[in-house]
MMTF fields as JSON, N, C-alpha, C and O atoms, coordinates in Angstrom:
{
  "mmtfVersion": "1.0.0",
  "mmtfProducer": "UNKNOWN",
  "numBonds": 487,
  "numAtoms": 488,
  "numGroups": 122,
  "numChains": 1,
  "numModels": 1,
  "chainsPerModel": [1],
  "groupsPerChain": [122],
  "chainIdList": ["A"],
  "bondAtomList": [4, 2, 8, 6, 12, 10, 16, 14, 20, 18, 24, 22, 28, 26, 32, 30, 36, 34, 40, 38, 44, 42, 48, 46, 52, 50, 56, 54, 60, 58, 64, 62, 68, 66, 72, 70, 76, 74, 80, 78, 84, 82, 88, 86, 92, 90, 96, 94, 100, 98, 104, 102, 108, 106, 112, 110, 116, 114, 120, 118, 124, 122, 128, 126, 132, 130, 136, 134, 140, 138, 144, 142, 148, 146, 152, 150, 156, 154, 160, 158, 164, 162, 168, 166, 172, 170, 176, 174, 180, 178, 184, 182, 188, 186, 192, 190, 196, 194, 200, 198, 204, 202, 208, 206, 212, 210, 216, 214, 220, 218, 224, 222, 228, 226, 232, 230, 236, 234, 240, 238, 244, 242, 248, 246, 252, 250, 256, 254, 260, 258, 264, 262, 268, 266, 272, 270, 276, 274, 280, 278, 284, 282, 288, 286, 292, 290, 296, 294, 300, 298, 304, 302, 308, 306, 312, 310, 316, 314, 320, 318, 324, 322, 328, 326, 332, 330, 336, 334, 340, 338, 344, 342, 348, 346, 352, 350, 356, 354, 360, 358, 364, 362, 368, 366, 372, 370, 376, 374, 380, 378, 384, 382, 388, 386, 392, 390, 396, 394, 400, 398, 404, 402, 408, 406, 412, 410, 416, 414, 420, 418, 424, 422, 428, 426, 432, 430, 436, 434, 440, 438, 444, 442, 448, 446, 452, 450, 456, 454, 460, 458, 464, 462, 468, 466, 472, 470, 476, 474, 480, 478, 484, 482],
  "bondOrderList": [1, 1, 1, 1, 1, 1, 1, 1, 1, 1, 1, 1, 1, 1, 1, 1, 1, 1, 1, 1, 1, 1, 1, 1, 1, 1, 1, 1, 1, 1, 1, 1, 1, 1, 1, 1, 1, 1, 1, 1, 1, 1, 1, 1, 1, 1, 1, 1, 1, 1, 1, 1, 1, 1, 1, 1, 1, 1, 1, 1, 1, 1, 1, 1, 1, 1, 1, 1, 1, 1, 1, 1, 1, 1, 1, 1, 1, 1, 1, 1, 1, 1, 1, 1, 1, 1, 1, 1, 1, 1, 1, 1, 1, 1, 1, 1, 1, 1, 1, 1, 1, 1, 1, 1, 1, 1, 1, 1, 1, 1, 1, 1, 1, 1, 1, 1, 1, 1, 1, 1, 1],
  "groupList": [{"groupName": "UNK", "atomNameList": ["N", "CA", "C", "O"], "elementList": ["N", "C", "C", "O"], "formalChargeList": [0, 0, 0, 0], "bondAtomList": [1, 0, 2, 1, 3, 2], "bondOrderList": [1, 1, 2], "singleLetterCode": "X", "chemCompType": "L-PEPTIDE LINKING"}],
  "groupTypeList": [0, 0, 0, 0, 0, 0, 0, 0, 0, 0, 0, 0, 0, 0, 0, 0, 0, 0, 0, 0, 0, 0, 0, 0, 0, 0, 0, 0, 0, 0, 0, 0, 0, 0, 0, 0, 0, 0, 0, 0, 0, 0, 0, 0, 0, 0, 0, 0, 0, 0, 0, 0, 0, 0, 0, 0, 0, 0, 0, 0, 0, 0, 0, 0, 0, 0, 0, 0, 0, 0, 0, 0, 0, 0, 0, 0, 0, 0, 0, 0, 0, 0, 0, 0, 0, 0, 0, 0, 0, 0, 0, 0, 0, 0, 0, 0, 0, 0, 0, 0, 0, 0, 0, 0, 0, 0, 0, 0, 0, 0, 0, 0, 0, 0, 0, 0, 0, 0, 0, 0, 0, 0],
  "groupIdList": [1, 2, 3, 4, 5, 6, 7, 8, 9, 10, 11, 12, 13, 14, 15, 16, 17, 18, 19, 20, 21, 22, 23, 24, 25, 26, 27, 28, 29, 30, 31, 32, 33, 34, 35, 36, 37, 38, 39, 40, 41, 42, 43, 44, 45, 46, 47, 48, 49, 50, 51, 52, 53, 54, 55, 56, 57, 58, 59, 60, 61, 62, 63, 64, 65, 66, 67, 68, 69, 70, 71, 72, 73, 74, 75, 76, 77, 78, 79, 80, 81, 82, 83, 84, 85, 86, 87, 88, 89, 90, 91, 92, 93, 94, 95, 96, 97, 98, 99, 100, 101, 102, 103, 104, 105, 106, 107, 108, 109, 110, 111, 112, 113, 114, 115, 116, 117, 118, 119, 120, 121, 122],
  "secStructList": [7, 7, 7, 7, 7, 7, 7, 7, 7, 3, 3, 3, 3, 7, 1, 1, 2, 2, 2, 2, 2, 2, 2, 2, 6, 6, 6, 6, 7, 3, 3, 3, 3, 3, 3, 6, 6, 3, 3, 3, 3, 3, 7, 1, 1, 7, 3, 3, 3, 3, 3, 1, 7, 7, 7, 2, 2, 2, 2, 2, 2, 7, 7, 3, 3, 3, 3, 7, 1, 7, 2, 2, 2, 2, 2, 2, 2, 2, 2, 6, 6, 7, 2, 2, 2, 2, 1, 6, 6, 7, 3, 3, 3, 3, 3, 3, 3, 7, 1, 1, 3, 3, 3, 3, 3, 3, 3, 7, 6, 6, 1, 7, 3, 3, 3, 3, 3, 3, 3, 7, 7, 7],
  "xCoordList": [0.845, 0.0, 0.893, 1.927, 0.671, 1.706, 0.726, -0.458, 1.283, 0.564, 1.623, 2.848, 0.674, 1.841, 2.072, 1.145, 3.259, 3.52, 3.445, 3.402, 3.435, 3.205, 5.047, 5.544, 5.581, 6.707, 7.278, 6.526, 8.544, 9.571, 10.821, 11.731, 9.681, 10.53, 11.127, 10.465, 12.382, 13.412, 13.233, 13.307, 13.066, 13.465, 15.057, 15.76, 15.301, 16.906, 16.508, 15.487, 17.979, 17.861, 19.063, 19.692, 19.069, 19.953, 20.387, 19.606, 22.07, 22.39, 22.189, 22.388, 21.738, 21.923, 20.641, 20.936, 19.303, 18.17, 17.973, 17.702, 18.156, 17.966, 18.933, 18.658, 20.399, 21.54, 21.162, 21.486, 20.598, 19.969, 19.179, 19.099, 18.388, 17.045, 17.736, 17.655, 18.491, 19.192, 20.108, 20.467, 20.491, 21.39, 20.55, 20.836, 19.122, 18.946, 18.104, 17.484, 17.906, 17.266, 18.15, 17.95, 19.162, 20.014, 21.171, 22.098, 20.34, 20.503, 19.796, 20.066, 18.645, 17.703, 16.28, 15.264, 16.381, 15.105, 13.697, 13.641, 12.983, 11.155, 11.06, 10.975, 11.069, 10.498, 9.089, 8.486, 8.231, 7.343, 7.685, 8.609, 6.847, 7.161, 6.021, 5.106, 5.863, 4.999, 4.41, 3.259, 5.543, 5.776, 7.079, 7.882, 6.907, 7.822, 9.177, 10.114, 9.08, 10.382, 10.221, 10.615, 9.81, 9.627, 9.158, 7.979, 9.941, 9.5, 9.832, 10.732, 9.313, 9.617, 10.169, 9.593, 11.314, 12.14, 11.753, 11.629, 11.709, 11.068, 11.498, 11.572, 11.849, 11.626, 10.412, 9.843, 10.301, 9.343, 9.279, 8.231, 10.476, 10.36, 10.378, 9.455, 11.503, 11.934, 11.831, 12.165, 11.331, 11.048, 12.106, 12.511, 12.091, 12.404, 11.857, 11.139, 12.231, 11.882, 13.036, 13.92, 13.007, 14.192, 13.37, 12.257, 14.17, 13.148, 14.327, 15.301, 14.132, 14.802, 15.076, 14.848, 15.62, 16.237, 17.569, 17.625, 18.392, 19.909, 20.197, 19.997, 20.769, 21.029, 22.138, 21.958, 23.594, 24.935, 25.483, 26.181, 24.773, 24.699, 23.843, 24.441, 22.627, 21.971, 22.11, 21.997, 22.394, 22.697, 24.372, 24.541, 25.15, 26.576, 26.487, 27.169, 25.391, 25.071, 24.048, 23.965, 23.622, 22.744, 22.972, 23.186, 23.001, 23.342, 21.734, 20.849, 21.427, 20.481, 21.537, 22.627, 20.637, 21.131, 19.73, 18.56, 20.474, 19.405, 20.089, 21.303, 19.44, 20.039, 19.378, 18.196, 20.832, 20.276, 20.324, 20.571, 19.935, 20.452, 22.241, 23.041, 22.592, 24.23, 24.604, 24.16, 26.036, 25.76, 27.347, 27.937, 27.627, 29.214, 28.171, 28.839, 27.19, 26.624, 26.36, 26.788, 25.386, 24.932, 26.176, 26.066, 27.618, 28.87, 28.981, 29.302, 28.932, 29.49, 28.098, 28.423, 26.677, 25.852, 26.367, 26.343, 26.695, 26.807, 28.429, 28.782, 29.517, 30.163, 29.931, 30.688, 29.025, 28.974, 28.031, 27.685, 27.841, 27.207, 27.971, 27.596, 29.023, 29.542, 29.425, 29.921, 28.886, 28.22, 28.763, 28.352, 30.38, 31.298, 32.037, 32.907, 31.994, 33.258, 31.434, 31.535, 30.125, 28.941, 28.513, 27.843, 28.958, 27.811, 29.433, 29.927, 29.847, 30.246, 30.225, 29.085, 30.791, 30.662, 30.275, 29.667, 30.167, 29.326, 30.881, 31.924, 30.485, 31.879, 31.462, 30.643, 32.096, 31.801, 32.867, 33.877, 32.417, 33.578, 33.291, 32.113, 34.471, 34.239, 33.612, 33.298, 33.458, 33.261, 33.527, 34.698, 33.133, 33.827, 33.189, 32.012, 34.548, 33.462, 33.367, 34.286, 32.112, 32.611, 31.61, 31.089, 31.554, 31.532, 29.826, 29.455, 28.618, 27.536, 27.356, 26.433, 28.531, 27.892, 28.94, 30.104, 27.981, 29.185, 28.659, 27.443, 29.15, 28.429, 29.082, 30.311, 28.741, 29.613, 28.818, 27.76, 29.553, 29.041, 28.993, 29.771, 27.534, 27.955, 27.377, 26.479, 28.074, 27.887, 27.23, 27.748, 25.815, 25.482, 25.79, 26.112, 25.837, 26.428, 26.561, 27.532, 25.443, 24.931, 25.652, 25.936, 26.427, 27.067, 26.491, 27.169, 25.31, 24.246, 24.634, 24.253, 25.537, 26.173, 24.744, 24.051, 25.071, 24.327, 25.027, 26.2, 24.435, 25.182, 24.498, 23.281, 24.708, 24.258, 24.538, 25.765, 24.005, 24.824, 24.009, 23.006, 24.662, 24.054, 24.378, 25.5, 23.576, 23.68, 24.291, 24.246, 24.795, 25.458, 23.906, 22.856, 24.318, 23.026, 23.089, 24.026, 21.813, 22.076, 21.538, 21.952],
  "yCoordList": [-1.173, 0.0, 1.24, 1.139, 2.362, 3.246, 4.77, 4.65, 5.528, 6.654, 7.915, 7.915, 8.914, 10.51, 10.721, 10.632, 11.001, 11.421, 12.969, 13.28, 13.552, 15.295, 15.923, 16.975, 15.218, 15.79, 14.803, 14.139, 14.84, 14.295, 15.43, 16.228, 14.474, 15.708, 14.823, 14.289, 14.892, 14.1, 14.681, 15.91, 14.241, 14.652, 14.286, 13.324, 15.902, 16.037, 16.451, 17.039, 15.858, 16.377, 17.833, 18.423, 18.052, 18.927, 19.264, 19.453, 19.273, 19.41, 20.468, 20.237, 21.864, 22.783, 23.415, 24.063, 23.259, 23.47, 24.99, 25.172, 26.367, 27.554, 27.56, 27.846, 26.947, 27.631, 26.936, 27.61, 25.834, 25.464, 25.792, 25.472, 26.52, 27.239, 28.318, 28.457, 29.232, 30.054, 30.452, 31.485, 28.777, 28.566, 28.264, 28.621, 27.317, 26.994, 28.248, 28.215, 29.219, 31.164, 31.658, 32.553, 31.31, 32.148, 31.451, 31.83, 30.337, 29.602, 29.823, 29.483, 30.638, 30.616, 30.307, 30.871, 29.328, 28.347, 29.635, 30.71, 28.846, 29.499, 28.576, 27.364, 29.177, 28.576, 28.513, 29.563, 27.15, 27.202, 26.51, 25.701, 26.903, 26.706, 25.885, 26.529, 24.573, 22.967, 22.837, 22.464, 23.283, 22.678, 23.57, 24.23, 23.246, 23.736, 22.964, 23.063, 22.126, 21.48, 20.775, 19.609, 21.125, 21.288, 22.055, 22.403, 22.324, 23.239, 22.635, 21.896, 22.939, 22.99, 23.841, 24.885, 23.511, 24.684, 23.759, 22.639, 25.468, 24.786, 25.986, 27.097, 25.476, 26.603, 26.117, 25.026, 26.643, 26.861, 25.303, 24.709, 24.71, 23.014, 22.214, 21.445, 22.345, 21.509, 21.977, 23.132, 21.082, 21.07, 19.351, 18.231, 20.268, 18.958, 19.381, 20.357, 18.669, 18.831, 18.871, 18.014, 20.238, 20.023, 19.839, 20.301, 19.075, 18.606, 18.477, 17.751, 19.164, 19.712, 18.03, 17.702, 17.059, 15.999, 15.545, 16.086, 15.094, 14.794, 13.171, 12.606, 12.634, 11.35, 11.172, 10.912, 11.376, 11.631, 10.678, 11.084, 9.112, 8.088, 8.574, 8.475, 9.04, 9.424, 10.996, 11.227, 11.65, 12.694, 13.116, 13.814, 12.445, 11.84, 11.179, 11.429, 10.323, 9.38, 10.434, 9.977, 11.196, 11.762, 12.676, 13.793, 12.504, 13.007, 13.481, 12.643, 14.465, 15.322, 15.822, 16.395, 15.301, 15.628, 16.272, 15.893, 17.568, 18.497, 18.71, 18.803, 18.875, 18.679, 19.945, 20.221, 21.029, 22.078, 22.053, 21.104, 23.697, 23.551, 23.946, 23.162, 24.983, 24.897, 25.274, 25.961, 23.971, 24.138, 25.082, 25.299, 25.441, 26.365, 27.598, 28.523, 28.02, 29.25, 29.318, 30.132, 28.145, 27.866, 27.961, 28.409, 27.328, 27.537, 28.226, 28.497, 29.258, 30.618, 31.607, 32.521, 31.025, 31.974, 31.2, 31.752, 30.289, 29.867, 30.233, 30.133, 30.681, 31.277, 32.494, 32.817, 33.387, 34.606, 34.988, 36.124, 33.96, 33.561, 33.48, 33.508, 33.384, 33.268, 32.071, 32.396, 30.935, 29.946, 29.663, 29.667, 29.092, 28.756, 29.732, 29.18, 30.659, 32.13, 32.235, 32.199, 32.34, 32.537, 31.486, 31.694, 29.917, 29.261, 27.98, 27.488, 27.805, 27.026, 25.742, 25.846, 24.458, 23.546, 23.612, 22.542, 24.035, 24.32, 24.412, 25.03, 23.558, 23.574, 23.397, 22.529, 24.368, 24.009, 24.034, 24.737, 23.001, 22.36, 22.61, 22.716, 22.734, 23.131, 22.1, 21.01, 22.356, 21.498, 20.395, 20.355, 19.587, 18.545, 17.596, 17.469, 16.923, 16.391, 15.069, 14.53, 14.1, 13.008, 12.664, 13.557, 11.097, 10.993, 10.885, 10.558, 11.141, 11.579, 13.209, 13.746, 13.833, 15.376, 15.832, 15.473, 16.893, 17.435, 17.795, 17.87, 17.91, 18.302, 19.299, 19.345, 19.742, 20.813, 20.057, 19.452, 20.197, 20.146, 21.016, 21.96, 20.917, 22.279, 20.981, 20.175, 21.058, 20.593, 21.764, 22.753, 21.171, 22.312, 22.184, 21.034, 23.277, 23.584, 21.479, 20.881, 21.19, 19.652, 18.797, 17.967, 18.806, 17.634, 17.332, 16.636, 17.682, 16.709, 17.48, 18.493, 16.423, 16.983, 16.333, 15.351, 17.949, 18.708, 18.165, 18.04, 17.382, 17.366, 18.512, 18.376, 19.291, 20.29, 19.705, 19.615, 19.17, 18.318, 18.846, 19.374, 18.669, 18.876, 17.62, 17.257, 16.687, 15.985, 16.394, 17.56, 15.332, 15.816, 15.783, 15.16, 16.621, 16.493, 15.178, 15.182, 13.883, 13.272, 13.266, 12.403],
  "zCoordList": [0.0, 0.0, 0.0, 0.661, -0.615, -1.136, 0.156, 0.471, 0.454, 0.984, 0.512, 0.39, 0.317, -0.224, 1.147, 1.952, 1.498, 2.458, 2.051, 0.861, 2.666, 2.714, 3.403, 2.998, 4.197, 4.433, 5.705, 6.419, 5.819, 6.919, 7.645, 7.421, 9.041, 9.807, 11.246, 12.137, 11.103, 12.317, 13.473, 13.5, 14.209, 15.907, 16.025, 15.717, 16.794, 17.388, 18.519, 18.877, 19.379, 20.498, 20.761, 19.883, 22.002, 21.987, 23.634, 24.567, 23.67, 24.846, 25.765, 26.958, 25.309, 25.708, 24.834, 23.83, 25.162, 24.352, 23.813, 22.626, 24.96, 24.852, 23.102, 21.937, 24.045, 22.879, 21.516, 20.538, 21.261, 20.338, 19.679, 18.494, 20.288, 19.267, 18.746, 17.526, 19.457, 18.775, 17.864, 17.299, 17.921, 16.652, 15.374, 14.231, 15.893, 14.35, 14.193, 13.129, 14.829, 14.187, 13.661, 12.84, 13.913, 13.32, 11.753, 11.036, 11.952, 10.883, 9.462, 8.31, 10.147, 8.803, 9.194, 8.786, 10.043, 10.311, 10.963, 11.56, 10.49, 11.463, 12.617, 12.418, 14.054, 15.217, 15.258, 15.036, 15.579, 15.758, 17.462, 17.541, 18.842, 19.645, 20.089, 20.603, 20.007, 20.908, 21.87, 22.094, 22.735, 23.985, 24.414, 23.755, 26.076, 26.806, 26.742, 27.534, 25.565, 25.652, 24.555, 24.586, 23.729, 21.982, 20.832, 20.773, 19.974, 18.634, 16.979, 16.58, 16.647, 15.244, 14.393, 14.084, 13.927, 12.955, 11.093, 10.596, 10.676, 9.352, 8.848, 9.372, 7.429, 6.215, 4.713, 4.738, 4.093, 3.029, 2.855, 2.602, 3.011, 2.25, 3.318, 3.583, 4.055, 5.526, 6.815, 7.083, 7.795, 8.728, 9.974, 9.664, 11.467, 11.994, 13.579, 13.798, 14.362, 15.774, 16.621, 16.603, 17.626, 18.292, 19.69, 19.939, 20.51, 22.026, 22.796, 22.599, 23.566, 25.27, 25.862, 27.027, 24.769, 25.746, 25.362, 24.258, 25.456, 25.603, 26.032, 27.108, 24.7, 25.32, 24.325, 23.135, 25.06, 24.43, 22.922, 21.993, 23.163, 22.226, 20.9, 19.828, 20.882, 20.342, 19.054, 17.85, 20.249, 19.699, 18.646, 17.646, 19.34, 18.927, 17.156, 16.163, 17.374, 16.095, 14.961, 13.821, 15.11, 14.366, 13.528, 13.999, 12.003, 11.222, 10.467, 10.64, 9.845, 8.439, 7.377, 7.393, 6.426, 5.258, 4.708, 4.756, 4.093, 3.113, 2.27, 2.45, 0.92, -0.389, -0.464, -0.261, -0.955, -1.432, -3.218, -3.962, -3.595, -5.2, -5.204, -5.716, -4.695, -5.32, -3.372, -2.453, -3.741, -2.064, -1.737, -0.679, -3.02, -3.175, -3.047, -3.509, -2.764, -2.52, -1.296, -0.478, -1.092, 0.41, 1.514, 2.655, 0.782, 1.99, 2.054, 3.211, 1.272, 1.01, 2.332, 3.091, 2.198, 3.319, 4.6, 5.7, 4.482, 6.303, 6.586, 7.761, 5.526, 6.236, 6.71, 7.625, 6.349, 6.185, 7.924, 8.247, 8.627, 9.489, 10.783, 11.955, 10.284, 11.474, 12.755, 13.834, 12.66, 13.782, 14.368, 15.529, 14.053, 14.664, 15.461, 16.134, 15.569, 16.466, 17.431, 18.657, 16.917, 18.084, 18.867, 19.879, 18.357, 19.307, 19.207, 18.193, 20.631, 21.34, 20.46, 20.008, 19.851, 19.825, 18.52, 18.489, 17.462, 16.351, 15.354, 15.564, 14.296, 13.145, 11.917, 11.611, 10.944, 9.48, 8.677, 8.665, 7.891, 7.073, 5.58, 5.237, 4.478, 3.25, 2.429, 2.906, 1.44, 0.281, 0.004, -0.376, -0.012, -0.522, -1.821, -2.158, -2.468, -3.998, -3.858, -3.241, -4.448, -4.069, -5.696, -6.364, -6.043, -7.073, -7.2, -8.327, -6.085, -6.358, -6.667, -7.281, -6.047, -6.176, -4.939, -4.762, -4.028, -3.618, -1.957, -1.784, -1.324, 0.262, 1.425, 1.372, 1.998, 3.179, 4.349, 4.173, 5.675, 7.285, 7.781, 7.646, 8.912, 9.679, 10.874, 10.63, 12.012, 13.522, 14.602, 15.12, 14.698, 15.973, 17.15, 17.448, 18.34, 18.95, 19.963, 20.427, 19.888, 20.593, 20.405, 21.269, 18.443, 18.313, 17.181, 16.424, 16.784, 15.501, 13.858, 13.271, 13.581, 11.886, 10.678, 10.413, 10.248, 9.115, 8.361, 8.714, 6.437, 5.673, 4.707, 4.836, 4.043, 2.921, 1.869, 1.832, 0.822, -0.473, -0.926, -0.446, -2.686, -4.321, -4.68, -4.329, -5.407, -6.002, -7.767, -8.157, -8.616, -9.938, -10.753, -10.599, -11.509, -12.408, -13.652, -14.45, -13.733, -14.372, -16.093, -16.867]
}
């Protein structure tokens, strides 16, 4: 049985919840606020859940990947951002090519690596 899904959205956790929301605002993202110990950050396409819990195994292991369109632009706005010199624990890494296409990291402040990729055009 097949169903449209309408959209996918991951739950993250985060070690330090305040400094978390503020990173992914200042990331770009729309806060929608749940709960006292959950929100939703979303833009026009993507959405995920960040929730005020911490479990070092978990959070350690958790990787998103969002496929932008050109992600040599997109590196170029998240350097311009500054994340890493504002939020503690938070790292971004350049470009890199691999033989699907191409991807950058950014690590929030928690630990949970972002992949940003373009796929090659086929």
């Amino acid at each position: 049985m097949e169903k449209e899904a309408k959209a996918i959205r991951p739950f993250i956790g985060a070690r330090d919840y305040e400094l978390s929301r503020s990173f992914y605002r200042a990331l770009g993202f729309q806060e929608v606020i749940l709960s006292h110990n959950m929100c939703l950050f979303k833009t026009e396409r993507i959405g995920f859940y960040l929730q005020d819990a911490y479990v070092k195994d978990w959070v350690d292991n958790t990787m998103v990947f969002a496929e932008v369109e050109d992600v040599d632009a997109y590196f170029k706005e998240l350097l311009t951002l500054d994340l890493p010199a504002k939020y503690e624990g938070a790292r971004l890494t350049p470009v890199r090519e691999h033989d699907w296409g191409k991807e950058c990291f950014l690590h929030d402040p928690s630990g949970i690596l972002w992949h940003f990729g373009q796929f090659k055009s086929r």
